[in-house]
C-alpha positions as CSV (number, residue, x, y, z in Angstrom):
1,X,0.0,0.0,0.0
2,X,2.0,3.2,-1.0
3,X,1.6,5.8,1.1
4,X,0.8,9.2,-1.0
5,X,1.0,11.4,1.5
6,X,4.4,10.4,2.2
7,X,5.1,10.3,-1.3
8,X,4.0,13.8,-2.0
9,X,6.0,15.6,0.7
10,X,9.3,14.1,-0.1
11,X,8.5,14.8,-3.5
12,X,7.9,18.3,-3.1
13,X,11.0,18.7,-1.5
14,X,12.8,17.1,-4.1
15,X,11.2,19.4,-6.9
16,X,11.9,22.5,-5.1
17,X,15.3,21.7,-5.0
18,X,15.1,21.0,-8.7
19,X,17.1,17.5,-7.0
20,X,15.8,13.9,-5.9
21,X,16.9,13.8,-2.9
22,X,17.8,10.3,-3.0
23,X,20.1,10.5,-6.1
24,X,20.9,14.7,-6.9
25,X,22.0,12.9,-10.0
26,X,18.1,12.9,-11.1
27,X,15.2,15.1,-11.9
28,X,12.3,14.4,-9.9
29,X,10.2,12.8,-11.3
30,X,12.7,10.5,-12.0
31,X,12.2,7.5,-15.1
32,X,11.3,4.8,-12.1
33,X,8.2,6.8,-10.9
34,X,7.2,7.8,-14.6
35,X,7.5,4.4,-16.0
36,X,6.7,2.1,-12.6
37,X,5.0,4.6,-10.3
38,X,7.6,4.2,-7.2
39,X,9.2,6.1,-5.4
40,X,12.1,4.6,-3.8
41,X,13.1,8.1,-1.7
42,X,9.2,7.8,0.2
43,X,10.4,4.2,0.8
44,X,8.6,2.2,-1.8
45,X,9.9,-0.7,-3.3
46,X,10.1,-2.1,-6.8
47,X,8.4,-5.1,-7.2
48,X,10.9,-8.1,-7.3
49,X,10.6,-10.0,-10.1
50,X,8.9,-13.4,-10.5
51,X,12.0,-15.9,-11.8
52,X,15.4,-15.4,-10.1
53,X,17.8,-12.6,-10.1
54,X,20.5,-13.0,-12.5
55,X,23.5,-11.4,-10.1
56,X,25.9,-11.0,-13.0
57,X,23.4,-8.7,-15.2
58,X,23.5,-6.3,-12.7
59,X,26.8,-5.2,-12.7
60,X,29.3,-3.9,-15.1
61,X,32.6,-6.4,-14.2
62,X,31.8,-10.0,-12.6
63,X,33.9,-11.1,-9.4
64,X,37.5,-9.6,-9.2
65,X,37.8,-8.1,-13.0
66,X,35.6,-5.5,-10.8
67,X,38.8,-4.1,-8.8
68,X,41.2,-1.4,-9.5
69,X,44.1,-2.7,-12.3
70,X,47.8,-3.4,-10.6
71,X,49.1,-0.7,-12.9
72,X,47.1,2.0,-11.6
73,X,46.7,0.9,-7.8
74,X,50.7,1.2,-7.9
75,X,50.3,4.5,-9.7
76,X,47.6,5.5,-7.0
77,X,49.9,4.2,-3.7
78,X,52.7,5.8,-4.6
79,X,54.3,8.1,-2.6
80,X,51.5,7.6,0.1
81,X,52.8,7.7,3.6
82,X,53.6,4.1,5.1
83,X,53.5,4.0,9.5
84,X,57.3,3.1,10.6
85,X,56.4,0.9,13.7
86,X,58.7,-1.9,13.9
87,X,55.3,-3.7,14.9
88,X,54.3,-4.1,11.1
89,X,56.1,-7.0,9.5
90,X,54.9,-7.2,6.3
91,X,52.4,-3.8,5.8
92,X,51.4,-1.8,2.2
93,X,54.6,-1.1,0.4
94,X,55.2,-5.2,0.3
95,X,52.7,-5.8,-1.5
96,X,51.6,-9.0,-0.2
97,X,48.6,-10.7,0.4
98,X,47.9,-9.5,3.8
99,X,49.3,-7.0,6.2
100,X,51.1,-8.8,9.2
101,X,51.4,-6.7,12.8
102,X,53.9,-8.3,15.5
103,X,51.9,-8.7,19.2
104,X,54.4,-10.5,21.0
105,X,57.6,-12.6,19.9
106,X,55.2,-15.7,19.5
107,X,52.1,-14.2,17.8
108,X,51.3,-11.6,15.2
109,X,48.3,-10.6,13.5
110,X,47.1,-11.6,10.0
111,X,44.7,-8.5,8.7
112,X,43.1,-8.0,5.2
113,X,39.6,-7.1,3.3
114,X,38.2,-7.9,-0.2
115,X,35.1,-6.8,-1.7
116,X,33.9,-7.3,-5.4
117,X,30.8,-7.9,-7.3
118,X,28.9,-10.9,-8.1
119,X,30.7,-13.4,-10.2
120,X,27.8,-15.8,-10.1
121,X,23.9,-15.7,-10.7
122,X,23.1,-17.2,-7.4
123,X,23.3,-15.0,-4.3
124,X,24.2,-17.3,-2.2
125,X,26.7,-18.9,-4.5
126,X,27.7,-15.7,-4.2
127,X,28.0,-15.1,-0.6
128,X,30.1,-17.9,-0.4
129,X,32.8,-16.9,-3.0
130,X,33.3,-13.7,-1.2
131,X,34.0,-15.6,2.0
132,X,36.3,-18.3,0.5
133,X,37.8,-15.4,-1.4
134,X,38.4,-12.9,1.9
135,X,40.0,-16.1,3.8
136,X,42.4,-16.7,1.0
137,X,44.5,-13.8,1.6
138,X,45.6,-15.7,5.2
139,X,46.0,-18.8,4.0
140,X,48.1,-17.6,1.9
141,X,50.1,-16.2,4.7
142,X,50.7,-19.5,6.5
143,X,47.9,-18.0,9.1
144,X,44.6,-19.2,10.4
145,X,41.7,-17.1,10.4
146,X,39.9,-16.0,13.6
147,X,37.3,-13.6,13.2
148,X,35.4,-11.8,10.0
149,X,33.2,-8.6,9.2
150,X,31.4,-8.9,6.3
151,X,30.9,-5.9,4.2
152,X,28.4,-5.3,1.7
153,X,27.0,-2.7,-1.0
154,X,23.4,-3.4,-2.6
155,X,20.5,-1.1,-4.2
156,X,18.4,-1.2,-1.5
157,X,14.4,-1.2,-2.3
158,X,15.5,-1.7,-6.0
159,X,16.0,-5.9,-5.2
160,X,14.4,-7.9,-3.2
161,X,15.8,-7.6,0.1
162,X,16.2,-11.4,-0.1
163,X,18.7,-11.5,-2.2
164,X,20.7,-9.7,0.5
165,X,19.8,-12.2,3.1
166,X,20.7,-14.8,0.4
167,X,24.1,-13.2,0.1
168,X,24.7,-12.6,3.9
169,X,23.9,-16.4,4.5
170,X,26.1,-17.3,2.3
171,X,29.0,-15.8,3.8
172,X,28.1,-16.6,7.3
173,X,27.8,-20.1,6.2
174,X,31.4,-20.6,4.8
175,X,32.9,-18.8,7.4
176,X,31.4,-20.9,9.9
177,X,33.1,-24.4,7.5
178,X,36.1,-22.3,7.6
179,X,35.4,-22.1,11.7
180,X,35.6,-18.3,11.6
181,X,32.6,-16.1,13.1
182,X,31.2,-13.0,11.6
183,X,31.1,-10.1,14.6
184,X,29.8,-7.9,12.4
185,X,29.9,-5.7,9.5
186,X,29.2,-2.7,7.1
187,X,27.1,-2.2,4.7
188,X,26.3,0.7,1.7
189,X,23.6,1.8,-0.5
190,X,24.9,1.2,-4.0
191,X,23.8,0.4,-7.5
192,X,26.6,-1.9,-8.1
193,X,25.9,-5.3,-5.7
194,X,29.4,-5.9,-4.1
195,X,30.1,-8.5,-1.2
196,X,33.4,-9.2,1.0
197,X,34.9,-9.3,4.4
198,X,37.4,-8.1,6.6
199,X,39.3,-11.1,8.0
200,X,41.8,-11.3,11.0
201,X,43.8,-13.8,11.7
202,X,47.0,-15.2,13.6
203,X,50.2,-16.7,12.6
204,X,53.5,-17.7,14.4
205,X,56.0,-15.0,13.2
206,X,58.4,-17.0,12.2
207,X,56.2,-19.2,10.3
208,X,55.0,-16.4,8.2
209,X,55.0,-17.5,3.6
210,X,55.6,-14.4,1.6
211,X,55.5,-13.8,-1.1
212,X,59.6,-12.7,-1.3
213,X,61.3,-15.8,-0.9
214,X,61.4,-18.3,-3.6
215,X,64.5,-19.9,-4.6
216,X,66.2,-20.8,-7.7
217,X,65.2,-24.2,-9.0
218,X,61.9,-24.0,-7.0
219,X,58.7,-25.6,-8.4
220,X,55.8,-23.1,-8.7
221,X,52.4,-25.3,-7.8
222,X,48.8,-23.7,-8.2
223,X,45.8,-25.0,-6.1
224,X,42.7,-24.0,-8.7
225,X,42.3,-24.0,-12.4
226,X,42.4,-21.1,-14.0
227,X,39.2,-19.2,-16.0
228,X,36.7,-18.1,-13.8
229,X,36.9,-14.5,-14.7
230,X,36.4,-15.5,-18.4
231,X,33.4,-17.9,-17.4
232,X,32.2,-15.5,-15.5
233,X,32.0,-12.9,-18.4
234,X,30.6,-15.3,-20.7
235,X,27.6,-15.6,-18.3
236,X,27.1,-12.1,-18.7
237,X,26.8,-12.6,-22.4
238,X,25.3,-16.1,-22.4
239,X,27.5,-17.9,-23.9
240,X,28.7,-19.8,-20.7
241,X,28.3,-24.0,-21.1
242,X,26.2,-24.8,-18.6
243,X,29.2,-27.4,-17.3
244,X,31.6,-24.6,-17.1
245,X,29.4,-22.5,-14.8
246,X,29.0,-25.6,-12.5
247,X,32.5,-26.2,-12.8
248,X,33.7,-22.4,-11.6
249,X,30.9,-22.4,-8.8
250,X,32.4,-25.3,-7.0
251,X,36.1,-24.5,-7.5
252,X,35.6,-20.2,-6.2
253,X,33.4,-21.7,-3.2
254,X,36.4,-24.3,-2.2
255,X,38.1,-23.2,0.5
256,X,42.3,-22.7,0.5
257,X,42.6,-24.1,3.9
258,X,43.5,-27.6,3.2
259,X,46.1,-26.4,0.6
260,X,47.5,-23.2,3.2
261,X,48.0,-26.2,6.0
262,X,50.0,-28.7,3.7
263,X,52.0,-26.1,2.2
264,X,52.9,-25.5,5.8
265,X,54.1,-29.3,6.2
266,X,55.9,-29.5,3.1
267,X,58.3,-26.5,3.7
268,X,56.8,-23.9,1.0
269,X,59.3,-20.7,0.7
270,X,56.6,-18.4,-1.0
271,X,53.0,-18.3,-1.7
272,X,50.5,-15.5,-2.9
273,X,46.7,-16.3,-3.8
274,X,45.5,-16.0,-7.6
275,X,42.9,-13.4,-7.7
276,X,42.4,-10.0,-9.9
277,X,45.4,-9.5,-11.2
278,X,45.7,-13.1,-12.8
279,X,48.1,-15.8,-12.7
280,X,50.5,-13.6,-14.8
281,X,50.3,-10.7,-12.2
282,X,50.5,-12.7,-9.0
283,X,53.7,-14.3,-10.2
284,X,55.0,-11.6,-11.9
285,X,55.2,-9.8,-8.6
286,X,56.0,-13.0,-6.5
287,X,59.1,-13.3,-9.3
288,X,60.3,-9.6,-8.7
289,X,59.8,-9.5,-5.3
290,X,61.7,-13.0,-4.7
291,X,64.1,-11.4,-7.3
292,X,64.4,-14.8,-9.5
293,X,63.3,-15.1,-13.0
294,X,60.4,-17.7,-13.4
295,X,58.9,-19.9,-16.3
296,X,55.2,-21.8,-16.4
297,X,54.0,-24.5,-18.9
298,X,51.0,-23.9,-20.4
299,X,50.4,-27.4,-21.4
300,X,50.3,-27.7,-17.4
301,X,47.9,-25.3,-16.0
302,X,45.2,-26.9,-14.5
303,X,41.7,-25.3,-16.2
304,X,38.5,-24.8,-15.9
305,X,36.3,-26.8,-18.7
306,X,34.9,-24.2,-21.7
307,X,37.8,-22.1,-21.0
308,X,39.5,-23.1,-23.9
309,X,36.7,-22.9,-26.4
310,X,35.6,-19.5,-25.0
311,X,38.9,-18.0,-25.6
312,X,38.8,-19.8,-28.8
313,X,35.9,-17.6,-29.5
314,X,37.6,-14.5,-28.1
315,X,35.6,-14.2,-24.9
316,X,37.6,-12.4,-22.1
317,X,36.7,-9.7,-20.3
318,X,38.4,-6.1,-20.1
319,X,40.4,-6.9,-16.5
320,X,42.7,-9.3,-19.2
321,X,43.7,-6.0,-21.5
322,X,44.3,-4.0,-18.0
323,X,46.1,-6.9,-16.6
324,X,48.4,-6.9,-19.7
325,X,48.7,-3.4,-19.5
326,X,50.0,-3.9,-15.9
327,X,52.3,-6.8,-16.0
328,X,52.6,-7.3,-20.0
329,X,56.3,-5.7,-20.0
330,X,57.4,-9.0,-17.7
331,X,56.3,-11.4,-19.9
332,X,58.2,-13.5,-22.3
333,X,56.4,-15.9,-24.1
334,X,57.5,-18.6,-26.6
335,X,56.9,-17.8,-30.2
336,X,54.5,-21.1,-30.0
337,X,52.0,-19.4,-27.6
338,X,49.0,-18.5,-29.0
339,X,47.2,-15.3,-28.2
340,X,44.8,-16.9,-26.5
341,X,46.7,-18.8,-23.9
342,X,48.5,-15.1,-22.7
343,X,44.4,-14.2,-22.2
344,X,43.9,-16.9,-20.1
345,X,46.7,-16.5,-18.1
346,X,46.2,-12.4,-17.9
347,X,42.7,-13.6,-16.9
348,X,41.4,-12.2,-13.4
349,X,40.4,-15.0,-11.3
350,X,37.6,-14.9,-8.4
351,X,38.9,-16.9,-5.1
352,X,41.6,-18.8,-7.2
353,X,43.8,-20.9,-6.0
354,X,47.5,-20.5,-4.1
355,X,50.5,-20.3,-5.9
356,X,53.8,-22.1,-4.3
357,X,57.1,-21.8,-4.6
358,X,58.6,-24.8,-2.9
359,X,61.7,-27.6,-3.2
360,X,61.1,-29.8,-6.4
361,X,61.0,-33.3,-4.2
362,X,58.8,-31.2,-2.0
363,X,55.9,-29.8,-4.2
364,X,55.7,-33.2,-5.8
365,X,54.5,-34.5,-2.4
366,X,52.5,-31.5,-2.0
367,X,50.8,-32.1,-4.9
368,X,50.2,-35.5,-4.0
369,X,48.7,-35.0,-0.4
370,X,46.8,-32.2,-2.3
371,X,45.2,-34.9,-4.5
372,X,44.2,-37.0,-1.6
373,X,42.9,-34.6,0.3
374,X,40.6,-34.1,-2.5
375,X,42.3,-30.7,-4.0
376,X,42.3,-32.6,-7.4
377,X,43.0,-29.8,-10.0
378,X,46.6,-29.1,-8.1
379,X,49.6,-29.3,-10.5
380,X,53.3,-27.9,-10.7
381,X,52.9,-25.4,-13.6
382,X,56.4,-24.2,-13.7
383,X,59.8,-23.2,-11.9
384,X,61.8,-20.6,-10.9
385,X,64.9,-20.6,-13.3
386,X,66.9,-18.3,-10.8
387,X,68.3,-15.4,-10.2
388,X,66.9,-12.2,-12.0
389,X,64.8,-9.4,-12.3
390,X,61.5,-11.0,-12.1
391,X,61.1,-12.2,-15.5
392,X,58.5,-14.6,-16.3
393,X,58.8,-17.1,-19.4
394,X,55.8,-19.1,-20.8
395,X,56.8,-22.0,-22.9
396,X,54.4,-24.5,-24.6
397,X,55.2,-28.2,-25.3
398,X,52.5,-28.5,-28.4
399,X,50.3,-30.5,-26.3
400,X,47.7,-28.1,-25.8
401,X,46.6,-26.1,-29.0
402,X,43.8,-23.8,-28.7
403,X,40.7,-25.2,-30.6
404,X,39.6,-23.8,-34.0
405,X,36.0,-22.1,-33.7
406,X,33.2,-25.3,-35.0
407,X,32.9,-24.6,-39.0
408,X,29.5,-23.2,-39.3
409,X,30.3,-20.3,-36.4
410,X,33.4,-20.0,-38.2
411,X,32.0,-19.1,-41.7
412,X,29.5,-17.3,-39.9
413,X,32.4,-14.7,-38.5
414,X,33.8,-15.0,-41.7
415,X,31.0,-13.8,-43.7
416,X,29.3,-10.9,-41.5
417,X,30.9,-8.1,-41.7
418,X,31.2,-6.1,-38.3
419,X,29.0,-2.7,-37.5
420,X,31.0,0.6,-36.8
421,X,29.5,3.9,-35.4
422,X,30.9,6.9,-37.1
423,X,33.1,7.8,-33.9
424,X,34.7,4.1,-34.3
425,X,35.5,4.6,-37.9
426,X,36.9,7.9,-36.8
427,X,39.2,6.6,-34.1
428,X,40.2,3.3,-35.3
429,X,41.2,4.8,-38.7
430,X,38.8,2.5,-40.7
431,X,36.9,3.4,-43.7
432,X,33.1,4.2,-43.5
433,X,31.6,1.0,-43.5
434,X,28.5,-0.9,-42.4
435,X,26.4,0.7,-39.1
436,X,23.8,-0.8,-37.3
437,X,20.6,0.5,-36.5
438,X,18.9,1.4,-32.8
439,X,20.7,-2.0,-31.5
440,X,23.7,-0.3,-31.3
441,X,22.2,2.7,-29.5
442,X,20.9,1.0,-26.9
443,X,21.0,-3.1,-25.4
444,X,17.9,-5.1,-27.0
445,X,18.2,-7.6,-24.1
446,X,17.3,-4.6,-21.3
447,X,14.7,-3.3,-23.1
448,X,13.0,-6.7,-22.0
449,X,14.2,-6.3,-18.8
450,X,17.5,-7.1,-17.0
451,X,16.2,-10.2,-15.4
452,X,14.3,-11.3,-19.1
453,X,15.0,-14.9,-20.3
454,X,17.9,-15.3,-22.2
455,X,17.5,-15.4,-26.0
456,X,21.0,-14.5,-27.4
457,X,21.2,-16.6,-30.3
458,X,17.9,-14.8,-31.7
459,X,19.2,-11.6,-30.6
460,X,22.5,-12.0,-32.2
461,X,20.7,-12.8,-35.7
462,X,18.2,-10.0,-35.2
463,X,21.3,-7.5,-34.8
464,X,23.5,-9.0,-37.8
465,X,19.8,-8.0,-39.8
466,X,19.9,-4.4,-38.5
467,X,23.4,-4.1,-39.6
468,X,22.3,-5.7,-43.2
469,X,19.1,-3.4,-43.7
470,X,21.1,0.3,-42.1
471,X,24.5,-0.7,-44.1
472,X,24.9,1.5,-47.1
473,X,23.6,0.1,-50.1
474,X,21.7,2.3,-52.9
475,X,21.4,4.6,-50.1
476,X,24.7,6.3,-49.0
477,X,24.9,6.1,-45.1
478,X,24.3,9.8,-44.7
479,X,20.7,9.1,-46.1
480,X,20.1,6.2,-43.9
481,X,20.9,8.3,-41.6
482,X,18.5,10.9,-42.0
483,X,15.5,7.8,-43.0
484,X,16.7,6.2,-39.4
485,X,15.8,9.5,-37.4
486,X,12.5,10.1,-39.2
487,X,11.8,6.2,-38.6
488,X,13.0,6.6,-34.8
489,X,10.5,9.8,-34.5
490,X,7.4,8.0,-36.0
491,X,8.1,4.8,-33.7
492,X,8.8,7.0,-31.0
493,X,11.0,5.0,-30.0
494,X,13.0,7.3,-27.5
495,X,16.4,5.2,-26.9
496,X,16.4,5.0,-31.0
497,X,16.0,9.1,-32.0
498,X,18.9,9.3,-29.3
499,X,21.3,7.3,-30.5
500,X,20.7,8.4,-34.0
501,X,20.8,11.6,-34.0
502,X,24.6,11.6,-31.4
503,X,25.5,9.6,-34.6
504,X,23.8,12.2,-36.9
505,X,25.7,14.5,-35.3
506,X,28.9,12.8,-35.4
507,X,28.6,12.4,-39.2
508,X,28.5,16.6,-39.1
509,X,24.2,16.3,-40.2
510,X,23.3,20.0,-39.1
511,X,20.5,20.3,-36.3
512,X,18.4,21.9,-39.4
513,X,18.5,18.7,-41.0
514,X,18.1,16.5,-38.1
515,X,14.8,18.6,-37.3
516,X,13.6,18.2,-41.0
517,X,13.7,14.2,-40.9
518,X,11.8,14.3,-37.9
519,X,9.2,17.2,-39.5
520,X,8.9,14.3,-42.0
521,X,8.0,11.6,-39.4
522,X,5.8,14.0,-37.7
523,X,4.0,14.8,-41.1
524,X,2.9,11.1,-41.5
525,X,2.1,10.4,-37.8
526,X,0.2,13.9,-36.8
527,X,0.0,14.9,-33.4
528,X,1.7,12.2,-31.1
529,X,4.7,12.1,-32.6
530,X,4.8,16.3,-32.5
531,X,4.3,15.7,-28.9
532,X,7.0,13.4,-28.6
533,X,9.5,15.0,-30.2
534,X,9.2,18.1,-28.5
535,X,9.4,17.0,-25.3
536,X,12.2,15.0,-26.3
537,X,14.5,18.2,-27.7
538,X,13.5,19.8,-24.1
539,X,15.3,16.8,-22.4
């Protein structure tokens, strides 16, 4: 039952300061009480809708391709002060895994937070990576988590608060397999869902893993397979195999803690965890920081099934390009490696696995106990060749070869020739070429709703036939674009007339002109589409 009275003071408050109060970013009244009739500042809520919340369509970057790039953290951090207090043993210009501070000769504190967005559909799939994710950081450490605070950001009003509680439970519920109780926590308004936890924990100071001390001719052994940023994107897209999704699910909810304890046993010299800066990252800085040079097999990294055939089909999300942009200067790859296998290794990973740097004889036991202890994807990818600047080499043995693309989909990408706006010809230097029509202007699968059933297939075709029937033909594309405004106006179809005309405009069609096609449309369709278009150029 809304509560109008309510409704109308908060809005008149809003109004007169020409500001929603809940967002200044927004007239008032905003789109959500013109197209749905609520008001989320007089504390009405948008009606959940009736299937389940697909997590991953709600935010921009899945899991950790969400957080800042190593490149520009470092760019950010430096030159920041750092506390001198003899206390902190391992604290922000290591750049480890954790900060460490020193209680007594005997004991010393393990501290750290993560927060990211969903990297699943299922909140409390969800809630559960960012728990097994936050714990990671200690394990890496050689320390055992005591206590957590769970953190969270979520639209409020705008979801089902459900999905919250979903998320919450889900964290609360790892952390209680992990043995570690939540005290407490934070939590924000925010558009973007994000989900972690502050964890503290112990360790015996002189049993504390860096991520600074591996040796020459040490064995480098990873915990997780690799590609669960890349699934994760292709989720987002639909074009995630069902088994893949499963796959990443199980391995991002597994706990570190078995692999953290054995490392322990088997004498490990270094360790870091494999999260947003991908494997390539991680070990880049594990390399220079250990000052040794290092080399991996890709024929030996343990990954994730479908990770393969989506980088096959070019599916990576932008957290690769940024992580090559950070750490691509370190990397020395065999002429044999494909493209495609730097991607997956640049790929960000969501509560991946550790990375070890331990004795030959040693990690091949660890991997063994890792095996029966049910940590089956654990294999020695690499070694460190010794000493050096922190080079890292990536060498194939043939054994391995990404997969060519299935024939059909093949010719398919062969044969259709891909749509540029005017501002990509412009800056990409190609020749005017093919444009789509309002598809490009704005996403066909929202205007069905965020949460609609999947169809991309039929959406994918449907695009390719805008691109056909808007391509220049007979008509040269300034024409077409003229016909497309005068269309958009007569369909008044808001999203369309919008994205037309900023191309109109980027083509250097006048505002006379543009205002002429749409005198056109307005010709044929009489007064409603006058009406529209007016209030439209007001906007």
């Amino acid at each position: 039952m809304k509560d109008l009275e309510k409704r109308k003071r908060v809005m008149q408050r809003s109004m007169r300061l020409g500001h929603c109060i809940c967002d200044p970013k927004k007239p008032c009244p905003c789109a959500l009480l013109r197209e749905n009739d609520v008001c989320l500042c007089a504390g009405e809520r948008l009606e959940g809708p009736a299937g389940p919340v697909r997590l991953t369509r709600l935010v921009e970057s899945a899991g950790c391709a969400s957080k800042i790039d190593q490149a520009a953290l470092k760019r950010l951090l430096a030159g920041l002060p750092c506390p001198e207090d003899s206390r902190v043993l391992i604290g922000m210009p290591a750049g480890d895994d954790a900060g460490v501070f020193l209680v007594d000769k005997n004991l010393a504190l393990v501290q750290t937070v993560d927060v990211f967005t969903p990297s699943v559909d299922d909140p409390y799939v969800f809630g559960q990576v960012a728990a097994a994710n936050s714990l990671s950081d200690v394990y890496a450490m050689g320390g055992r988590p005591l206590t957590a605070l769970s953190i969270v950001g979520f639209p409020i009003r705008a979801l089902p608060d459900k999905i919250l509680q979903d998320i919450l439970r889900g964290g609360i519920d790892k952390m209680t397999e992990a043995g570690v109780p939540v005290v407490g926590g934070h939590s924000i308004k925010d558009d973007q869902i994000k989900a972690g936890f502050a964890v503290t924990g112990v360790v015996d100071p002189a049993r504390i893993i860096t991520n600074a001390a591996a040796q020459p001719g040490d064995s480098l052994v990873l915990t997780k397979p690799l590609g669960t940023g890349i699934i994760a994107f292709a989720a987002q897209i639909d074009r995630a195999p069902g088994s893949a999704l499963a796959a990443a699910a199980h391995t991002m909810t597994a706990l570190n803690r078995t692999a953290s304890e054995l490392m322990l046993q088997h004498g490990a010299h270094a360790c870091t965890d494999v999260t947003g800066f991908g494997l390539i990252g991680h070990l880049a800085d594990m390399a220079s920081a250990s000052k040794v040079d290092v080399e991996v097999v890709w024929d030996d990294m343990p990954l994730l099934p479908g990770v393969l055939e989506c980088a096959a089909e070019g599916i990576a999300s932008g957290a690769v390009e940024r992580n090559r942009e950070s750490s691509g200067d370190r990397v020395f790859p065999e002429k044999q490696v494909e493209p495609a296998v730097l991607d997956i290794l640049f790929d960000a990973q969501t509560s991946g696995g550790l990375l070890i740097a331990l004795a030959p004889d040693d990690a091949e036991a660890l991997v063994a106990r890792l095996h029966e202890s049910g940590v089956r994807e654990a294999a020695i990818i690499g070694k460190a060749r010794g000493r050096g600047p922190g080079r890292l080499f990536v060498r194939t043995l043939g054994r391995r070869p990404i997969p060519a693309l299935p024939q059909p989909e093949a010719a398919a990408l062969a044969t259709v020739t891909p749509t540029r706006s005017a501002m990509e010809e412009h800056y990409m230097g190609a020749e005017p070429g093919n444009e789509s029509c309002c598809a490009e202007g704005h996403d066909l699968g929202k205007a069905a709703g965020s949460n609609a059933p999947a169809a991309s297939q039929t959406q994918r075709r449907f695009q390719d036939f805008l691109g056909a029937a808007n391509a220049p033909g007979a008509l040269d594309a300034y024409t077409k674009r003229i016909v497309a405004i005068a269309l958009s106006v007569l369909a008044r179809c808001e999203p369309c007339v919008k994205a037309h005309v900023e191309k109109a405009r980027e083509m250097g069609i006048s505002q006379e002109e543009i205002d002429e096609a749409a005198w056109m449309a307005i010709s044929f369709g009489g007064c409603p589409p006058m009406m529209f278009y007016n209030a439209l150029k007001q906007k």
